[in-house]
C-alpha positions in Angstrom: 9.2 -244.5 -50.5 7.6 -246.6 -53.1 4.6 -245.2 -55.1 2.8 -247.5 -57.2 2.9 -246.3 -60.7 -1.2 -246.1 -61.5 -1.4 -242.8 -59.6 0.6 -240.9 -62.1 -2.4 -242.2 -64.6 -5.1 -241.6 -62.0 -3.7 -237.9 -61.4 -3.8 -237.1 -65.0 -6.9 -238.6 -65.9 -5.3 -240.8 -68.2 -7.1 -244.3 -66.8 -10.2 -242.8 -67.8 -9.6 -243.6 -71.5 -8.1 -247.0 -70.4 -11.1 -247.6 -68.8 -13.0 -246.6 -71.7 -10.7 -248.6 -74.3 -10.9 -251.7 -72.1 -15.1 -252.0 -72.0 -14.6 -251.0 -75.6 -12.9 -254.7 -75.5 -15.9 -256.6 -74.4 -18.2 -255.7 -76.9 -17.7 -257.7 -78.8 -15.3 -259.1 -76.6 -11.7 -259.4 -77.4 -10.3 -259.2 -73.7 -8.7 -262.8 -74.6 -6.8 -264.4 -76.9 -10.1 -266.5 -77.2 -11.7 -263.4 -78.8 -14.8 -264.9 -78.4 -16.7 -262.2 -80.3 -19.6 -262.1 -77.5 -22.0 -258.6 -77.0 -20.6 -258.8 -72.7 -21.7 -255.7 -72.6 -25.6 -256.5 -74.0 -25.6 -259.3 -71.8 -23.6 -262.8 -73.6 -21.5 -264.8 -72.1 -18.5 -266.4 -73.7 -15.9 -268.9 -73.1 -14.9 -267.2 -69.9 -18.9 -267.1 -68.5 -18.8 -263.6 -67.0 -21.0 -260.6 -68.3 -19.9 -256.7 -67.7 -19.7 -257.0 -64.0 -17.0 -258.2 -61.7 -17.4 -261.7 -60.2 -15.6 -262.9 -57.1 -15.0 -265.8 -55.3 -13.1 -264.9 -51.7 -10.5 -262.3 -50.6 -8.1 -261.8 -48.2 -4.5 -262.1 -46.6 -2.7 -264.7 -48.4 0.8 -266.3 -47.4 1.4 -269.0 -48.9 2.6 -267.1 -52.1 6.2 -266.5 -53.0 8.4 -264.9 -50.5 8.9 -261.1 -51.7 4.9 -261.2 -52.0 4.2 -262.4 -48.6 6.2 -260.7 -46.4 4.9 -259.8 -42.7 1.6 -258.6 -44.1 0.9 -261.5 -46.7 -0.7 -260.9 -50.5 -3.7 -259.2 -50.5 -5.5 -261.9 -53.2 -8.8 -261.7 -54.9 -9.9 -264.7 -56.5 -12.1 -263.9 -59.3 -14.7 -266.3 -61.0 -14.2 -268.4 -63.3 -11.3 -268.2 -66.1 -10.1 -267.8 -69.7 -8.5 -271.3 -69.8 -9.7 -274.6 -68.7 -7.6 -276.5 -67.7 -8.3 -279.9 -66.8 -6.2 -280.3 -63.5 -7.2 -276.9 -62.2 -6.1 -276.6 -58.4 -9.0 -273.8 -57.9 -11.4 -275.9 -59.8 -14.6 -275.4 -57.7 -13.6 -271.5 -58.5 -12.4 -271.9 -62.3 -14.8 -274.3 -63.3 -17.9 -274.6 -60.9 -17.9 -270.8 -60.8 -18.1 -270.6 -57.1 -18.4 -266.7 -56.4 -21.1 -263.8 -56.9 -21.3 -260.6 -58.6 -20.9 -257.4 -57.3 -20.6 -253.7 -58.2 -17.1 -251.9 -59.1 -17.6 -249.8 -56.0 -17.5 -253.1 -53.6 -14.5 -254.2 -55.7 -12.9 -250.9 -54.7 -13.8 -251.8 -51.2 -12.2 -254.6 -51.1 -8.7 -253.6 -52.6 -9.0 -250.7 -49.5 -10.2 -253.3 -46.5 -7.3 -255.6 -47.9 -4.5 -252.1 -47.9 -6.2 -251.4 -44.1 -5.5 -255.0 -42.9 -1.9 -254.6 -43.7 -1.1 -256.5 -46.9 2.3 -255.9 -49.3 0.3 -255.9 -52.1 -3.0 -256.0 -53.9 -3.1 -259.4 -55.7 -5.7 -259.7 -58.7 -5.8 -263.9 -59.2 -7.3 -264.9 -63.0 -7.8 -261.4 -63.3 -8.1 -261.4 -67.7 -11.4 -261.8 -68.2 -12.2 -258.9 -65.7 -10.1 -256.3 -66.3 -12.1 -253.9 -67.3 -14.2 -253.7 -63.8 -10.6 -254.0 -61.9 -8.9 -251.2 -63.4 -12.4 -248.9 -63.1 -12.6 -250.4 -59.5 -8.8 -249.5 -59.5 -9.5 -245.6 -60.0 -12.0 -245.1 -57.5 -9.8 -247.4 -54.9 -6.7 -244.7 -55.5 -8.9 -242.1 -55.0 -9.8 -243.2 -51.8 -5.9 -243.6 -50.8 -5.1 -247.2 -52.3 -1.5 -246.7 -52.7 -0.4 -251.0 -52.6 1.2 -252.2 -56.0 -1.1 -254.5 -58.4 0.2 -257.8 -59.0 -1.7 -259.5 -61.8 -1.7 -263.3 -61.9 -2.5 -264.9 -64.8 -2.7 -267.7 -66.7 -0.1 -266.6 -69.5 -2.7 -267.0 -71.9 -2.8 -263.0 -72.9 -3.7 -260.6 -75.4 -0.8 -258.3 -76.1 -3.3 -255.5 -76.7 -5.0 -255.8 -73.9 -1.7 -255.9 -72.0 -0.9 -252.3 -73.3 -3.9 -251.0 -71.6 -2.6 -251.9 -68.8 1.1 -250.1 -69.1 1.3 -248.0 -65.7 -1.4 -249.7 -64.0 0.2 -253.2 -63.2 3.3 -253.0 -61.3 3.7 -256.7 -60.8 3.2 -259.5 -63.5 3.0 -262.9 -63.0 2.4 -265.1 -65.2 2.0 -268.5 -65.8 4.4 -269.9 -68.2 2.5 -273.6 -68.6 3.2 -275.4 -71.7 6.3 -275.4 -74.4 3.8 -277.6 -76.4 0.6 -276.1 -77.9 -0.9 -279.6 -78.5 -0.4 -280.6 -75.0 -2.0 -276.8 -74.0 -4.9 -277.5 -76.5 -5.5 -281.0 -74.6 -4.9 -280.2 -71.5 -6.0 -276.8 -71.3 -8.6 -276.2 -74.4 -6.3 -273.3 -76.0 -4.8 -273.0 -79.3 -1.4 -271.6 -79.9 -0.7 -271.7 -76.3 3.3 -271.2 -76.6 3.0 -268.7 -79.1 0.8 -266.3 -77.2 2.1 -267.1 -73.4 6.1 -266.0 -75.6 4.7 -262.9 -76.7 2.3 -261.8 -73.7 5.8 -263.0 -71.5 7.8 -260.1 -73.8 5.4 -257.3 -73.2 5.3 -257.6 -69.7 8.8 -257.7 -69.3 9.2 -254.9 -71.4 6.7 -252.7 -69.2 8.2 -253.7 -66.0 11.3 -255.4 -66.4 13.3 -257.9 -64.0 11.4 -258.4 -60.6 12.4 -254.9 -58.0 12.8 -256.2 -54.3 13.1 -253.7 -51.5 13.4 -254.6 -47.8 12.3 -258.5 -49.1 9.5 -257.2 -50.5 8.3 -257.4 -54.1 7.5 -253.4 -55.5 7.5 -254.0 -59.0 8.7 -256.3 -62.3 7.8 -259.9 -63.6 7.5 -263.2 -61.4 7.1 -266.3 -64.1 5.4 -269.4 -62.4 6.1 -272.8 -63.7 4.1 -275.9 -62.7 6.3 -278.9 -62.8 3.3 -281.7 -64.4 3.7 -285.4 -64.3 5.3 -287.2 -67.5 6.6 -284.2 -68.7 3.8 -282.4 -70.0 4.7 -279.5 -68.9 8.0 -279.3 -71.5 9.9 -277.6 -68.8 13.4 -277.6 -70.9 11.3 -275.6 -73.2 9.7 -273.0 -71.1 12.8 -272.2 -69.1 15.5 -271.8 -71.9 12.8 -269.5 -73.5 13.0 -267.5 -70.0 16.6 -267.7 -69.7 17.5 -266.5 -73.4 14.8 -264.3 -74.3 13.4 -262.6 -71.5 16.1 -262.4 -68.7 18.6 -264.8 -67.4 17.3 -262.5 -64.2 13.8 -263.2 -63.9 12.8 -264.2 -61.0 11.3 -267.8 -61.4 9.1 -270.1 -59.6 9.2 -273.9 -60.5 6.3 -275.3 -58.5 6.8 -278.6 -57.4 2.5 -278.8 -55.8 1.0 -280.4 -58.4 -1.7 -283.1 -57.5 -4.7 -284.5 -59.6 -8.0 -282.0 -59.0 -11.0 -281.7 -61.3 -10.9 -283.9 -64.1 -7.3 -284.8 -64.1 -7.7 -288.5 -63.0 -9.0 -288.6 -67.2 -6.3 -287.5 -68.2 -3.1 -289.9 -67.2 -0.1 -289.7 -65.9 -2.2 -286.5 -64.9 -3.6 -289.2 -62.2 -0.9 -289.0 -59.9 1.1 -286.5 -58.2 4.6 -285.5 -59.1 7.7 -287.5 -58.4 10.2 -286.2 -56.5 13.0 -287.3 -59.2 10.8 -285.3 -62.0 10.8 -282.1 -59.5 14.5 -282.7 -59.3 15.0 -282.6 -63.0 13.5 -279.2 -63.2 15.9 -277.8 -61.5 18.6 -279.4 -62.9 17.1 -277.7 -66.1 16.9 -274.1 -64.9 20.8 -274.5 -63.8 21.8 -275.3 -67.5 19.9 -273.1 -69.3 21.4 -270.2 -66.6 18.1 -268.9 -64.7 19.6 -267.0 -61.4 16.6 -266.3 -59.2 14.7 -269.1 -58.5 12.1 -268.7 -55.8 13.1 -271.1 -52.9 9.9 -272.2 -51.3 11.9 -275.2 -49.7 13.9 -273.0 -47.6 10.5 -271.2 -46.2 8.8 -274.7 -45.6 11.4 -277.4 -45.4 8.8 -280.2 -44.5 7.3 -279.7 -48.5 9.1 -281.5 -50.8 
């Protein structure tokens, strides 16, 4: 039977000093790779616009995720307010940018990871969770006290601090990342980050090397790295680039999603050929790409909903 693996550090008290080290982060805050320098803790606000509590948008059963996440249960997502990056074609933009979502207290948070376990979800699925870690591995201890006992899957961005990520060895059992740009100018534009490649490369090793190649039992996800990859318009994205970076220095194994959704939200009709959605041919191409460089799990959404494209 599959035990997550943040009980053995809840059992031994260990996620007390991770808790500890982590709010150490915010003040001045260094969560990011934006180290934004901000006193979180006394009160600032930095790039990300969220102070020393959690902030939350919605929550609930989610299945239009990947397959091994979804399951018969779906993802158990939170969305949290607002974000590290900002990008310009944001699909959560009235979330991301508009900060839709309210404060609440650690103990609620912990509530919610439990009402989402009772309703029969895989997994507990933490959505933009960088900014907030802190709260959502101290709302993560009193939730296992209470019986959580659902993997973490932390979705991000790719835009991660490698030290933060060590905090986080034996808490997370699924990452997934983002792997967005192979071009940090086109990041910087796009996204308002510098050295976007660089960091998403390194954040992309330490993950891997906590968790290793994604671990599916019964069709269901239990632990390892998911990379997402969102196929722009024009080739922004630099797909070549991101995949043969998967392939040769990560694993040829990792399970990959090349998203094919893309459509113009938020400010992206500024930003051509960010204007339209993606072509069919340009999706195609993708693919084509992740069969050279020698990627063996892609995630197949097709096959689940044959009417997308």
């Amino acid at each position: 039977m599959f035990e997550p693996s943040y009980l053995k550090l809840v059992d031994s008290g260990e996620i007390e000093e991770r808790i500890r080290a982590l709010y150490d982060r915010l003040s001045p805050c260094r969560l990011c790779p934006n180290e934004c320098g901000v006193d979180r803790l006394g009160g600032e606000r930095g790039i990300c616009r969220v102070g020393d509590r959690p902030m939350v948008s919605s929550f609930g059963p989610h299945f239009g995720e990947e397959a091994p996440l979804v399951g018969f249960g779906g993802s158990g997502t939170i969305f949290f307010t607002y974000c590290n990056m900002a990008c310009v074609y944001c699909q959560n933009w009235e979330i991301s940018h508009l900060g839709e979502g309210e404060e609440i207290s650690v103990e609620e948070l912990a509530r919610i990871m439990l009402l989402l376990q009772a309703r029969g979800c895989h997994n507990i699925n933490l959505v933009t969770p960088t900014h907030q870690v802190p709260f959502i591995v101290e709302a993560l201890k009193i939730a296992a006290e209470q019986g959580l006992r659902l993997p973490l899957v932390y979705n991000c961005g790719g835009y991660e601090s490698v030290e933060t990520l060590r905090l986080l060895e034996g808490l997370i059992d699924i990452y997934m990342p983002d792997f967005k740009y192979a071009d940090a100018k086109v990041a910087l534009r796009l996204s308002k980050v510098t050295n976007y490649p660089e960091v998403a490369k390194a954040a992309l090793k330490e993950m891997h090397r906590q968790v290793g190649d994604l671990v599916i039992r019964d069709g269901i996800a239990v632990r390892g790295l998911l990379v997402r990859h969102l196929v722009l318009p024009g080739g922004l994205s630099g797909t070549r680039g991101v995949l043969s970076f998967i392939a040769r220095e990560i694993s040829p194994n990792t399970y990959v999603n090349i998203m094919d959704q893309y459509h113009p939200c938020g400010d992206a009709w500024k930003y051509p050929p960010l204007d339209r959605r993606l072509r069919p041919e340009e999706y195609e191409e993708a693919l084509r790409i992740a069969e050279e460089v020698g990627l063996k799990r892609l995630d197949d959404r097709r096959a689940r909903w044959p009417f997308i494209r």
